[in-house]
N, C-alpha and C positions, 0 to 999 in steps of 0.2 A: 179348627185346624188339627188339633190333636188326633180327633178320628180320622181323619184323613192319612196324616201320617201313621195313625199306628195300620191302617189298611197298607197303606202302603208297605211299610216295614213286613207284613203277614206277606204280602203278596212276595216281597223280595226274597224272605226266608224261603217259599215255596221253589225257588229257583235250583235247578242244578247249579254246584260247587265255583264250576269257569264264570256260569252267568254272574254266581255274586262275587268273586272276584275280579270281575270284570267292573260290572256296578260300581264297587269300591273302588276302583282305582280312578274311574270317571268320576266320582264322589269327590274324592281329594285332590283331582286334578283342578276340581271348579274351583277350591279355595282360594282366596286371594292368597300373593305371595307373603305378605304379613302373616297372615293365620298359616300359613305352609313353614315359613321361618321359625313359627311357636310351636308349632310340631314336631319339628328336627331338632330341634333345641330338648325337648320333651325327652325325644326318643334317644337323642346323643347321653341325656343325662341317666336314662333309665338304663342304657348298654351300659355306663358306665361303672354305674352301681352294681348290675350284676356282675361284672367283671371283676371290680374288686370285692365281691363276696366271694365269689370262688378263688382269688386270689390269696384271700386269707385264711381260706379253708372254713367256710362258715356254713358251704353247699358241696353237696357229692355232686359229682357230675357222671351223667353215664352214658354211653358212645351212640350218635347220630342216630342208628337203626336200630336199637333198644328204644329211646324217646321215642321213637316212631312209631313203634308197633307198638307199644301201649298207649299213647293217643289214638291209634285204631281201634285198636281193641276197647279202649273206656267211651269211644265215640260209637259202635257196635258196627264196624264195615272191616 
């Protein structure tokens, strides 16, 4: 099974950006709504945290289109 899905996983990486955003979102939509509630749960609590990190001054934060373009720029497009 493992080979199969790491073929798998290879082939999905080979995808243009939309396709694997797309994939993924079909991905998590198949989850039951149990596994989907543990998720949101997950992610409410990780928002949370970075919020009160930069709340307490623990993180620099820097403006939308800076993050942006250097995630382009360390991703090479």
């Amino acid at each position: 099974m493992a080979t199969t899905l790491d073929k798998l996983i290879e082939q999905a990486m080979m995808l243009p950006s939309e396709s694997r955003a797309r994939l993924a979102d079909l991905l998590v939509e198949s989850l039951d709504a149990e596994e989907l509630g543990r998720i949101d749960r997950l992610w409410a609590a990780e928002a949370t945290r970075r919020r009160d990190e930069v709340r307490a001054g623990h993180v620099d934060t820097i403006p939308g289109d800076a993050g942006l373009r250097t995630l382009r720029d360390t991703m090479g497009r």
